[in-house]
mmCIF file as gemmi writes it, N, C-alpha and C atoms, coordinates in Angstrom:
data_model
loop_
_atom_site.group_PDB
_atom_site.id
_atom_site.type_symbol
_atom_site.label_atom_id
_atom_site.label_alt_id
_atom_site.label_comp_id
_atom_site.label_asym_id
_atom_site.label_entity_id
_atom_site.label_seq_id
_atom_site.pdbx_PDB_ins_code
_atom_site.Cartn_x
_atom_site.Cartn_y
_atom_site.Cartn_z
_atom_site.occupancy
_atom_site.B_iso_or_equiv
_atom_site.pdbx_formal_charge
_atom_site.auth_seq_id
_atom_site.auth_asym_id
_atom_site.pdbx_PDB_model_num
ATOM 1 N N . UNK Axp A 1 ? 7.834 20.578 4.215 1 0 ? 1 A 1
ATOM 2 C CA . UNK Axp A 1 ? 7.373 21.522 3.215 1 0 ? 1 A 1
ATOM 3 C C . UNK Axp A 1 ? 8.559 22.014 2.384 1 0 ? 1 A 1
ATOM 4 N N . UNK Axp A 2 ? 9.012 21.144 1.76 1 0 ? 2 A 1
ATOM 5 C CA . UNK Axp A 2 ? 10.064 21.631 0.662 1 0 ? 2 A 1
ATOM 6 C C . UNK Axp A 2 ? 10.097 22.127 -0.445 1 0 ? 2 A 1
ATOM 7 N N . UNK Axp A 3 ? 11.101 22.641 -1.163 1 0 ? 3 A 1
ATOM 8 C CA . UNK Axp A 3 ? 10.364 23.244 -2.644 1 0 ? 3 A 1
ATOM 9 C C . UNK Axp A 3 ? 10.739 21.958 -3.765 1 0 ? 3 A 1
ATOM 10 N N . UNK Axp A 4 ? 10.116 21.8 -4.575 1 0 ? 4 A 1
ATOM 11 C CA . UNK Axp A 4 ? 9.973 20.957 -5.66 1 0 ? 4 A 1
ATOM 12 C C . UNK Axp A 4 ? 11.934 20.101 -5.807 1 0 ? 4 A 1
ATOM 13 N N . UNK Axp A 5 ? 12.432 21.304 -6.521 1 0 ? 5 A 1
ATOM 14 C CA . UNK Axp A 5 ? 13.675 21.371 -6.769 1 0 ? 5 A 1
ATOM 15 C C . UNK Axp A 5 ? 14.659 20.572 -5.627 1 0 ? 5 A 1
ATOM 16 N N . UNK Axp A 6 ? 14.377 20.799 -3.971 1 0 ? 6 A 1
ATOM 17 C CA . UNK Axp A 6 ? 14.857 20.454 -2.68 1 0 ? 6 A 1
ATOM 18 C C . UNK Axp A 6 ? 13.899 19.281 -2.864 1 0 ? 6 A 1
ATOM 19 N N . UNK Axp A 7 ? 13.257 18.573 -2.914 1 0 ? 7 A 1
ATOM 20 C CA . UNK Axp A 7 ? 12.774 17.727 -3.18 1 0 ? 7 A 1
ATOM 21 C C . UNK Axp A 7 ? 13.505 16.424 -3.753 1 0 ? 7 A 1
ATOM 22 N N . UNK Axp A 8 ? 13.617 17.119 -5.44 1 0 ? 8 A 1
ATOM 23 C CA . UNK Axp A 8 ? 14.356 16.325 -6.2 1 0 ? 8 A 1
ATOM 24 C C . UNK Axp A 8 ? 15.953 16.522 -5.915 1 0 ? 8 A 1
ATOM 25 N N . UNK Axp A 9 ? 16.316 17.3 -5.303 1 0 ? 9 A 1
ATOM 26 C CA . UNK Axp A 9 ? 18.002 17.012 -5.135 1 0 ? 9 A 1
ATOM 27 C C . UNK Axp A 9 ? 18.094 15.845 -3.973 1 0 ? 9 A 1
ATOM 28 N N . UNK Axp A 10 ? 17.051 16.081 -2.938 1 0 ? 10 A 1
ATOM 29 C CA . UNK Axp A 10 ? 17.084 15.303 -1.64 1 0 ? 10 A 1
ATOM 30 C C . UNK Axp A 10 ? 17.314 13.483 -2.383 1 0 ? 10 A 1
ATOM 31 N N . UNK Axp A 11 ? 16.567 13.593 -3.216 1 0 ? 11 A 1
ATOM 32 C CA . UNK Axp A 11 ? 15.993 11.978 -3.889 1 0 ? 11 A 1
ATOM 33 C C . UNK Axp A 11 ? 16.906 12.107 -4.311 1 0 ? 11 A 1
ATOM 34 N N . UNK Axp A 12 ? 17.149 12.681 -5.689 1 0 ? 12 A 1
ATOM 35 C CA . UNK Axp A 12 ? 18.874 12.267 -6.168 1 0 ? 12 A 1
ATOM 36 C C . UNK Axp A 12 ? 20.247 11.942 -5.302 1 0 ? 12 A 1
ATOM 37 N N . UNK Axp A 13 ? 20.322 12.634 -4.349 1 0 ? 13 A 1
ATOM 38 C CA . UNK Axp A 13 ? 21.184 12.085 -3.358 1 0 ? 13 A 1
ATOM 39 C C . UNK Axp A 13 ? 21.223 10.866 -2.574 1 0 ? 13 A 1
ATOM 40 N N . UNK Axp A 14 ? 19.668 10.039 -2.071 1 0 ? 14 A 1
ATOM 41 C CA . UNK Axp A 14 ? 19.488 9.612 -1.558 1 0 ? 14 A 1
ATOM 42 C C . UNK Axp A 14 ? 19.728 8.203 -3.044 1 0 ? 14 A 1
ATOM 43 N N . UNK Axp A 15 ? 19.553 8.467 -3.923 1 0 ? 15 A 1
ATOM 44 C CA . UNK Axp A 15 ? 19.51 7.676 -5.005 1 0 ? 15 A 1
ATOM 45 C C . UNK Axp A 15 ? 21.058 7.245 -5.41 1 0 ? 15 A 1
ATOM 46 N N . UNK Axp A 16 ? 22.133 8.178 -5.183 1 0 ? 16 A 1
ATOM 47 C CA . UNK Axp A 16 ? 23.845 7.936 -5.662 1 0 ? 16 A 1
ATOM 48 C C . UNK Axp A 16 ? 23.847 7.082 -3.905 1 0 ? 16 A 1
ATOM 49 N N . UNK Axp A 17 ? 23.84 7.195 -3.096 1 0 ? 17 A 1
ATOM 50 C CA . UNK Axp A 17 ? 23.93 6.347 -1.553 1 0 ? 17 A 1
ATOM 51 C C . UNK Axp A 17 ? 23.423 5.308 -1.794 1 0 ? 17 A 1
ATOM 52 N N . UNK Axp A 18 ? 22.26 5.335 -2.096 1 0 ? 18 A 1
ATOM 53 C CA . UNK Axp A 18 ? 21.287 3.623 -2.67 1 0 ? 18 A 1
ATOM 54 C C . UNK Axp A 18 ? 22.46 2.823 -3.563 1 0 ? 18 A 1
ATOM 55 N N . UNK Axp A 19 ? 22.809 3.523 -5.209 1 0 ? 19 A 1
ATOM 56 C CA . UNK Axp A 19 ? 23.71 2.956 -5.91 1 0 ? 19 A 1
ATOM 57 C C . UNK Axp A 19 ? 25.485 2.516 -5.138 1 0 ? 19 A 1
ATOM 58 N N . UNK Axp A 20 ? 25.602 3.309 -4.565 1 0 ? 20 A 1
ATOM 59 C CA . UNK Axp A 20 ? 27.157 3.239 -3.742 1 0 ? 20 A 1
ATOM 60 C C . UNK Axp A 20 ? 26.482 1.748 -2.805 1 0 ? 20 A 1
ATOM 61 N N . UNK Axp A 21 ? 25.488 1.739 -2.161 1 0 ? 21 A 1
ATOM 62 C CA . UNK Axp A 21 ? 25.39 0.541 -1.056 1 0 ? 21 A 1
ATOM 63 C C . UNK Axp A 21 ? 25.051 -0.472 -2.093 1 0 ? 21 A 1
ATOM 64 N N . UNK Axp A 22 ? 24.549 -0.315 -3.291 1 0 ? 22 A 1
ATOM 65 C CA . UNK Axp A 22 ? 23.834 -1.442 -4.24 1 0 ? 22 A 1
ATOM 66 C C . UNK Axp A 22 ? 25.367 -2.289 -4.83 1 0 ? 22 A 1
ATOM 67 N N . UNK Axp A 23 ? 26.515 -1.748 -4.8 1 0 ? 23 A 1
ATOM 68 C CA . UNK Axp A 23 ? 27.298 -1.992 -5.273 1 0 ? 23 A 1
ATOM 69 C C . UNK Axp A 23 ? 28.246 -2.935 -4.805 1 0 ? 23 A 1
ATOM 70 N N . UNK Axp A 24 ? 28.32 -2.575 -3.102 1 0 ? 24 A 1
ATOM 71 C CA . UNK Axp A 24 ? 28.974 -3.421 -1.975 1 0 ? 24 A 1
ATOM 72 C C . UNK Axp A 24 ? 28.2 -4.751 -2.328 1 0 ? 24 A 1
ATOM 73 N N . UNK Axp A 25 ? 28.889 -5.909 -1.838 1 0 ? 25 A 1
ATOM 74 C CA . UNK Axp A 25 ? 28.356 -7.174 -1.846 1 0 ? 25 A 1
ATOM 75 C C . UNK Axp A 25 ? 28.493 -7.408 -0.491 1 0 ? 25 A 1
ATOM 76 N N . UNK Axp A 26 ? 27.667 -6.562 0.338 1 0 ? 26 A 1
ATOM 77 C CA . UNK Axp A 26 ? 27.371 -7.436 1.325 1 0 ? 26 A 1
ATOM 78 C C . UNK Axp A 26 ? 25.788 -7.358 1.838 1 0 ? 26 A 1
ATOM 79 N N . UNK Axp A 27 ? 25.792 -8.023 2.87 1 0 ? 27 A 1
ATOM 80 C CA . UNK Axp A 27 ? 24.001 -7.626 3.653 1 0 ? 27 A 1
ATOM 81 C C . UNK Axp A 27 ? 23.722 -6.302 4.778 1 0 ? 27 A 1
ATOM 82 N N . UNK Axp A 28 ? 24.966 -6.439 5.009 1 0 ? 28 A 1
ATOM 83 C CA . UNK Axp A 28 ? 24.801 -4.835 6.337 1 0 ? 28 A 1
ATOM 84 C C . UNK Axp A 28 ? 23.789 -3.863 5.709 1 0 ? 28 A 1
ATOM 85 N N . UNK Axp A 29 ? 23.684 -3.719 4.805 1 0 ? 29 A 1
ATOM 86 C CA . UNK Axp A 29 ? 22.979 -2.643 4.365 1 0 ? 29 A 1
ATOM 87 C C . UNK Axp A 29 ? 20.944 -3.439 4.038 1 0 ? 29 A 1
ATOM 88 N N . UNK Axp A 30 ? 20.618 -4.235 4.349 1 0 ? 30 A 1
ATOM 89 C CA . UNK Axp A 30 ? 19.691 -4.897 3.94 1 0 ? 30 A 1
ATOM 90 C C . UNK Axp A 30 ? 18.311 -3.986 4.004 1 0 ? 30 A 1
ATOM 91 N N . UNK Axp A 31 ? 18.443 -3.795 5.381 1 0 ? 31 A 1
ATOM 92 C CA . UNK Axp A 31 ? 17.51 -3.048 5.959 1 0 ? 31 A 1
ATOM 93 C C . UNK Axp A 31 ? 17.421 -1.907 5.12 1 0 ? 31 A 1
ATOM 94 N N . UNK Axp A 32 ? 18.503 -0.936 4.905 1 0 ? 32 A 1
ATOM 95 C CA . UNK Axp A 32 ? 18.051 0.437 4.395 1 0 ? 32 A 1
ATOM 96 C C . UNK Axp A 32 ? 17.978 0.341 2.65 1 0 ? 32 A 1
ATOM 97 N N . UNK Axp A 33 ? 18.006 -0.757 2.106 1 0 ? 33 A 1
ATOM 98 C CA . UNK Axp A 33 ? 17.528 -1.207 0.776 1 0 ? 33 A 1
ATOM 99 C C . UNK Axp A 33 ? 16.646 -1.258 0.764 1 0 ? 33 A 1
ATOM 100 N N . UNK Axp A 34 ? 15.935 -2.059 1.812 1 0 ? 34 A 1
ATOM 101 C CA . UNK Axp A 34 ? 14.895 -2.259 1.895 1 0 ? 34 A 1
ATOM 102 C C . UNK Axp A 34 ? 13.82 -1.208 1.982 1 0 ? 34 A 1
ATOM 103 N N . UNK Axp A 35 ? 14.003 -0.24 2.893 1 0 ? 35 A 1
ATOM 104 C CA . UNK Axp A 35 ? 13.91 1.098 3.161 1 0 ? 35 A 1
ATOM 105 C C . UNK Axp A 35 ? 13.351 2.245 2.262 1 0 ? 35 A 1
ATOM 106 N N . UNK Axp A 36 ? 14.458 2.089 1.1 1 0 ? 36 A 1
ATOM 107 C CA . UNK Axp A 36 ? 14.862 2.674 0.213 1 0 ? 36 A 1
ATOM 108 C C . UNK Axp A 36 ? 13.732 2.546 -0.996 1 0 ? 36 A 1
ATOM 109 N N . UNK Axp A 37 ? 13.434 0.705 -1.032 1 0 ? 37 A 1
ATOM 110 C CA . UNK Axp A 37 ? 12.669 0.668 -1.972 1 0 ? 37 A 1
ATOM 111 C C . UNK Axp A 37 ? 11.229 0.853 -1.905 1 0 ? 37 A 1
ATOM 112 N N . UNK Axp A 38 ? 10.551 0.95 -0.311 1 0 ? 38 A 1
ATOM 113 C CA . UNK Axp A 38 ? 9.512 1.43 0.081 1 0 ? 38 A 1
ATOM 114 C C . UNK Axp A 38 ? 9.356 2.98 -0.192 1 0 ? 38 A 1
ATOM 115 N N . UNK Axp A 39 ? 10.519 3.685 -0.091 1 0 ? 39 A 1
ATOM 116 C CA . UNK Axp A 39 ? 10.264 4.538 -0.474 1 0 ? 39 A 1
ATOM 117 C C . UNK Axp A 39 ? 9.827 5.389 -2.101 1 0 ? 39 A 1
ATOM 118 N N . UNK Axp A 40 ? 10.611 4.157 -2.744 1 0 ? 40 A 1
ATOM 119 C CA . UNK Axp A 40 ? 10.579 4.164 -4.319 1 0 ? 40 A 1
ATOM 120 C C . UNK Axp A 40 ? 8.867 4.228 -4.378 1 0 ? 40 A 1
ATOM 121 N N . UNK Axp A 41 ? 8.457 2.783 -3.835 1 0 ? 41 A 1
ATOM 122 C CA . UNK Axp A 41 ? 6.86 2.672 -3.979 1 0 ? 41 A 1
ATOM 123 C C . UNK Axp A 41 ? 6.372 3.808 -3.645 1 0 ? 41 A 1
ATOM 124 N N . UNK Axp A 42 ? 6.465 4.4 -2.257 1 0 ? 42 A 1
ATOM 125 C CA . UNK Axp A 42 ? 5.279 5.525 -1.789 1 0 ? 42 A 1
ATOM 126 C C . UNK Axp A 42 ? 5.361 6.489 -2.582 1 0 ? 42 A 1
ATOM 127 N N . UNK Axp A 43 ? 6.872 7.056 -3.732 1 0 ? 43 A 1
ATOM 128 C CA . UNK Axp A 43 ? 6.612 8.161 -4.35 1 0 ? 43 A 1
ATOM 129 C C . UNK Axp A 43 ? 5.773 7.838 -5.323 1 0 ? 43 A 1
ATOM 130 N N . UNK Axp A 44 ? 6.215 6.625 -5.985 1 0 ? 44 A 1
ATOM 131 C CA . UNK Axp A 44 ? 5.726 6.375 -7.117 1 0 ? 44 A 1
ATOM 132 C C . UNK Axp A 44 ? 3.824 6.452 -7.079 1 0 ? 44 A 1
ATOM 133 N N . UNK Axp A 45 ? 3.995 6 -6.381 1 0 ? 45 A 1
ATOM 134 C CA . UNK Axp A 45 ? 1.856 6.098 -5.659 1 0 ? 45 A 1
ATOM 135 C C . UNK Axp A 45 ? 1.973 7.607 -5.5 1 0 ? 45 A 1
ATOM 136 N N . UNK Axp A 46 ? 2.662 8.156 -4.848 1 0 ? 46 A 1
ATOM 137 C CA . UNK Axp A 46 ? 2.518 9.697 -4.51 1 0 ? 46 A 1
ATOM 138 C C . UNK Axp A 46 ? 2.013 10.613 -6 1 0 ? 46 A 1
ATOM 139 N N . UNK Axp A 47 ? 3.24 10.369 -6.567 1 0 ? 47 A 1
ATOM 140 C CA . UNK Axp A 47 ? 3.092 10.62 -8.081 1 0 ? 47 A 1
ATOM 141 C C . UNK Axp A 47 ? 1.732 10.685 -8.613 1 0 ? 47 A 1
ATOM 142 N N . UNK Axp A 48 ? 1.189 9.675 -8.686 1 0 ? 48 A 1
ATOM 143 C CA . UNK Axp A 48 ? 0.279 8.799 -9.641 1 0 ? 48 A 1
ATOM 144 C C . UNK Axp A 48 ? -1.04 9.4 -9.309 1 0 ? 48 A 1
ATOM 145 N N . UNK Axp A 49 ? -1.232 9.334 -7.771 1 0 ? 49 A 1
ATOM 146 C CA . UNK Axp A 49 ? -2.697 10.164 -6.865 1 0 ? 49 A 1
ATOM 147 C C . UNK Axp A 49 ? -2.355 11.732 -7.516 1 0 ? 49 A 1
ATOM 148 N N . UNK Axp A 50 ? -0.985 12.118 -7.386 1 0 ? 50 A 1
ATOM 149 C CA . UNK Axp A 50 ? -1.039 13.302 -7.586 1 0 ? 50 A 1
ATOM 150 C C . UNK Axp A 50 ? -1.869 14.179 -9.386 1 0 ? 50 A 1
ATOM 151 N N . UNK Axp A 51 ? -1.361 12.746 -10.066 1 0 ? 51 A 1
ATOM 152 C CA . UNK Axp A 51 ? -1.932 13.45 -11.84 1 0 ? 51 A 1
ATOM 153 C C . UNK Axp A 51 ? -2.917 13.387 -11.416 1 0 ? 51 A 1
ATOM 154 N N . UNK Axp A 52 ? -3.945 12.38 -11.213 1 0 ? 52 A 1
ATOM 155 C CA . UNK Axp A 52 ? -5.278 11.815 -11.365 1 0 ? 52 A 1
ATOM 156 C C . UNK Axp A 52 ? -5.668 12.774 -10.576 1 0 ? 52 A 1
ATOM 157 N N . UNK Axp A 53 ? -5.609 13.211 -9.366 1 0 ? 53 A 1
ATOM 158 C CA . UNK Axp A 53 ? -5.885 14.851 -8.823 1 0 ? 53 A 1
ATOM 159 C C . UNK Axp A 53 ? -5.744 15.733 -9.564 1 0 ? 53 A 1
ATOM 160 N N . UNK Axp A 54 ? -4.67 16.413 -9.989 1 0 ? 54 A 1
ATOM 161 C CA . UNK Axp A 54 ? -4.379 17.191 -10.891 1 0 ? 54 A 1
ATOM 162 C C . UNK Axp A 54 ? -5.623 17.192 -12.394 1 0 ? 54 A 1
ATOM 163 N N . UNK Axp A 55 ? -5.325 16.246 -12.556 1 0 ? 55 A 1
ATOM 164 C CA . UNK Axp A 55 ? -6.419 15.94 -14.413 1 0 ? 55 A 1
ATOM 165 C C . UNK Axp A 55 ? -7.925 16.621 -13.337 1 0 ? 55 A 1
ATOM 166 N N . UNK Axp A 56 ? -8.252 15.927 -12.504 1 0 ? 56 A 1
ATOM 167 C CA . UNK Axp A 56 ? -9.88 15.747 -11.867 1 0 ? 56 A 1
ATOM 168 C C . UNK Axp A 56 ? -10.24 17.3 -11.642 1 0 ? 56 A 1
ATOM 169 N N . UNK Axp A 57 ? -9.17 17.575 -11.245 1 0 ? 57 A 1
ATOM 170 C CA . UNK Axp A 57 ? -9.565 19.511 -11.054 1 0 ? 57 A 1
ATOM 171 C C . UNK Axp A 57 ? -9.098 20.33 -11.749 1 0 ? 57 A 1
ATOM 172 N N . UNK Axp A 58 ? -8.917 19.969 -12.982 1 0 ? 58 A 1
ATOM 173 C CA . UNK Axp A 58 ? -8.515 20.717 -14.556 1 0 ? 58 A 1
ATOM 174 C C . UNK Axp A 58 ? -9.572 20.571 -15.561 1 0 ? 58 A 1
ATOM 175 N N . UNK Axp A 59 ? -10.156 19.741 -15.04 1 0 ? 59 A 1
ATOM 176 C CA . UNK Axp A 59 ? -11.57 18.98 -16.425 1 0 ? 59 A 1
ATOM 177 C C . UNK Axp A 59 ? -12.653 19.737 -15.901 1 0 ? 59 A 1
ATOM 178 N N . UNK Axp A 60 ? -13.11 20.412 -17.459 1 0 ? 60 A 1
ATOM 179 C CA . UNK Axp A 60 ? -14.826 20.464 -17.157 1 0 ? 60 A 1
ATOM 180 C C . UNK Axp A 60 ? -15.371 19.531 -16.482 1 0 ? 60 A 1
ATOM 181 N N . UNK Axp A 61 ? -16.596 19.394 -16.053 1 0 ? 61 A 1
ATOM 182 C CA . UNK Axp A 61 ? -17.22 20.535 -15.113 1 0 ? 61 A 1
ATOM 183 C C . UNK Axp A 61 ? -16.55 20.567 -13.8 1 0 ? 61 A 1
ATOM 184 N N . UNK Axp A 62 ? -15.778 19.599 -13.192 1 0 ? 62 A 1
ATOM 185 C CA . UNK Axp A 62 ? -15.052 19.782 -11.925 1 0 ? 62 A 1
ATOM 186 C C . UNK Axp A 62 ? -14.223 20.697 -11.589 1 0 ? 62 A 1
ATOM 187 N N . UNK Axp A 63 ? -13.745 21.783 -12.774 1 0 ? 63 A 1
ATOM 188 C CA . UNK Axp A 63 ? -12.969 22.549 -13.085 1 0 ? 63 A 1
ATOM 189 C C . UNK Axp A 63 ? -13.486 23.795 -12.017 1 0 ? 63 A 1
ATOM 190 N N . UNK Axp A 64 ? -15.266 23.874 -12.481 1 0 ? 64 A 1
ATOM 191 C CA . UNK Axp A 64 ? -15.424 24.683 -11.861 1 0 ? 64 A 1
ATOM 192 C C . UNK Axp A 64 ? -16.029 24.752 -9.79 1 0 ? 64 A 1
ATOM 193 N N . UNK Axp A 65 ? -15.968 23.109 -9.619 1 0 ? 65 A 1
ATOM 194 C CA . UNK Axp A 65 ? -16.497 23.092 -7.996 1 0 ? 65 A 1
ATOM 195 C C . UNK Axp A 65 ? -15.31 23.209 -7.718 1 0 ? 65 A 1
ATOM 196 N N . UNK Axp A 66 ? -13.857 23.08 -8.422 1 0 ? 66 A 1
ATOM 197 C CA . UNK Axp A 66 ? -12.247 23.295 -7.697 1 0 ? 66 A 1
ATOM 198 C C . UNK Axp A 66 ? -11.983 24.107 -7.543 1 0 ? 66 A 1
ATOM 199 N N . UNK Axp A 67 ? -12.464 25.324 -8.627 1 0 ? 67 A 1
ATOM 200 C CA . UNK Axp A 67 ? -12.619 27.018 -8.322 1 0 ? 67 A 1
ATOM 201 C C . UNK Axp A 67 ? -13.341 27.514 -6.91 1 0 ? 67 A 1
ATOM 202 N N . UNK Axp A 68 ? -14.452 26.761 -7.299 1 0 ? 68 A 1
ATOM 203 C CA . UNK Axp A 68 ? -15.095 27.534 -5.723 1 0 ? 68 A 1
ATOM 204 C C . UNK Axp A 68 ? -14.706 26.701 -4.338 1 0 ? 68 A 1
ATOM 205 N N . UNK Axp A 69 ? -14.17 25.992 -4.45 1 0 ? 69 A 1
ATOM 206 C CA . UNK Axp A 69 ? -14.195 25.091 -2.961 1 0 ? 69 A 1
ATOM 207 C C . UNK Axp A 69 ? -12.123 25.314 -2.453 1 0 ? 69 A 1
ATOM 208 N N . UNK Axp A 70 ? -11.681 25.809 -3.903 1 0 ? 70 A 1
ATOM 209 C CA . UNK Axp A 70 ? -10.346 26.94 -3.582 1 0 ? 70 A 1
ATOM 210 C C . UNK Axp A 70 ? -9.301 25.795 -3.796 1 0 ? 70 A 1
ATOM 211 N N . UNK Axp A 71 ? -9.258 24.809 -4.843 1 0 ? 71 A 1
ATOM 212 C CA . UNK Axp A 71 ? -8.587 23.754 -4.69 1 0 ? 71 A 1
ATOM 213 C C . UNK Axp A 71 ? -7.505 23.83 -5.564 1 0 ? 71 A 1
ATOM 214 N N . UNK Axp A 72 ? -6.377 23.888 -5.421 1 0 ? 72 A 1
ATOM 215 C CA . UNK Axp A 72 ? -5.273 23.882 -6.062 1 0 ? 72 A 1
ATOM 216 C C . UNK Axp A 72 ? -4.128 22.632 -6.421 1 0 ? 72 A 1
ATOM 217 N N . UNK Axp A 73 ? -3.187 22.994 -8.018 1 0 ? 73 A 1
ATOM 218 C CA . UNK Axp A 73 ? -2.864 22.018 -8.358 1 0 ? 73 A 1
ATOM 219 C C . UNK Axp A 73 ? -1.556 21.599 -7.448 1 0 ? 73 A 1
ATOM 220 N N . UNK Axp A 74 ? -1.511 20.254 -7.503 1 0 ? 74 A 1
ATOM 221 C CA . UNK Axp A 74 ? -0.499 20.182 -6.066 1 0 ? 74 A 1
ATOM 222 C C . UNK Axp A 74 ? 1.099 19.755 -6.842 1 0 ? 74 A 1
ATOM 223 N N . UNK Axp A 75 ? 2.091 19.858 -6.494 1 0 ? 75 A 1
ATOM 224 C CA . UNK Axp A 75 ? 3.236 19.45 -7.498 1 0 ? 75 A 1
ATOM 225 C C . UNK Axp A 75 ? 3.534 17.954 -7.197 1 0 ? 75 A 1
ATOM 226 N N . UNK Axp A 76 ? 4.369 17.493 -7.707 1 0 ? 76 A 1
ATOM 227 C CA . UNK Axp A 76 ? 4.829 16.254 -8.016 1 0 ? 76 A 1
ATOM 228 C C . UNK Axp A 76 ? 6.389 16.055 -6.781 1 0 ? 76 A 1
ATOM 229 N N . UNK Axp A 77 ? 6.257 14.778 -6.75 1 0 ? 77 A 1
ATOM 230 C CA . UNK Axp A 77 ? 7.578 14.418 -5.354 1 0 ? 77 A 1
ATOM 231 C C . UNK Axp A 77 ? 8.754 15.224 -5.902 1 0 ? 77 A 1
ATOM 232 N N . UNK Axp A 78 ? 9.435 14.341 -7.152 1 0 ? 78 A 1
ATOM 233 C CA . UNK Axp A 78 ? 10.424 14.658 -7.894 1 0 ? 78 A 1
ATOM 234 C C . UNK Axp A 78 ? 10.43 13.499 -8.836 1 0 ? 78 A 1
């Protein structure tokens, strides 16, 4: 449960380590490239569920069963 901001610093960090290992020419690191880029995918999907949620409980008329059923807009990875 992090805040938005801790979120995106976590990824940016994890993103200059990705570039520093992307740079070495070797394989030791294969695995956590690999790793790395699964993780790229799940935000990127994370992301994506997250608008299409977001839009679905902002639009008439769903606007208003999101009011009563207490549904709130959720933020984005980073």
């Amino acid at each position: 449960h992090l805040l938005l901001k801790e979120r995106q610093e976590l990824y940016l960090s994890l993103s200059d380590i990705y570039n520093e290992i992307e740079e070495m020419e070797t394989n030791e690191f294969d695995g956590l490239k690999h790793q790395f880029d699964r993780l790229q995918k799940s935000r990127r999907v994370y992301n994506s569920k997250v608008l299409v949620y977001n839009q679905t409980i902002s639009v008439f008329p769903t606007r208003f069963l999101a009011i009563k059923m207490n549904l709130k807009i959720k933020e984005y990875f980073g």
